[in-house]
C-alpha positions, 0 to 999 in steps of 0.5 A: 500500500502507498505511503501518503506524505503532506510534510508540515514544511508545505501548506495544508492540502486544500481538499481530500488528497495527499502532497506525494505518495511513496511506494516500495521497492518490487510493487505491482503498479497498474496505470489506468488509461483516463476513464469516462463516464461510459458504462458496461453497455457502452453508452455515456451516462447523462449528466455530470454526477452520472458520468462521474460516478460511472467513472469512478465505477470503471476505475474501482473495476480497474483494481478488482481486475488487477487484484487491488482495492482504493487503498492501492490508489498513487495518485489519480489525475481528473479533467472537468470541463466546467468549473461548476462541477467541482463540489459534485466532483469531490463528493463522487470522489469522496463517495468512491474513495472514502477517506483516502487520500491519494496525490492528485492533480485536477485541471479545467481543459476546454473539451475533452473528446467528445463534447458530450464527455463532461469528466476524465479521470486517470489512475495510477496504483501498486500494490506491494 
């Protein structure tokens, strides 16, 4: 499992994340192409929250495929395109992730690639 580091030299994150994340030597470390809010069925779900969720869905199956679980969770890397989704963001995060918290990065981009598509999340885990 990765070790969370916020050093109190540096500010306080400012949402549920972490500074940086250590990971052993000889871990197991699968990297998950940007997933967005399309479902088993192939159809992209309507609305911001249901796209987010969905997302979040295909990451959680991502680690159960790979024999890991959220807490072997390094850092993931989101793309909104509005900036008004954000709080509906960190609580589709926090309702899939609970109280870990892994290094993140969060950007606003204009589109992503399909205007339809409203979030993009990215993953990186290990597993010793």
């Amino acid at each position: 499992m990765p070790t969370m580091h916020n050093p109190a030299a540096i500010h306080t994150p400012q949402a549920n994340y972490s500074h940086a994340a250590h990971v052993g030597p000889n871990a197991r470390w699968v990297v998950a192409s940007g997933q967005i809010g399309v479902g088993p069925d192939g159809k992209l779900a309507e609305g911001f929250t249901a796209q987010c969720k969905t997302a979040f869905d295909n990451l959680l199956g991502i680690l159960a495929d790979a024999d890991m679980a959220p807490e072997n969770i390094v850092k993931t890397t989101v793309f909104l395109t509005n900036r008004e989704d954000l709080g509906a963001y960190r609580q589709a995060r926090d309702a899939a992730f609970g109280d870990l918290k892994p290094a993140s990065t969060l950007l606003f981009v204009a589109g992503l690639a399909s205007p339809e598509m409203l979030v993009e999340i990215e993953m990186v885990a290990a597993k010793d």
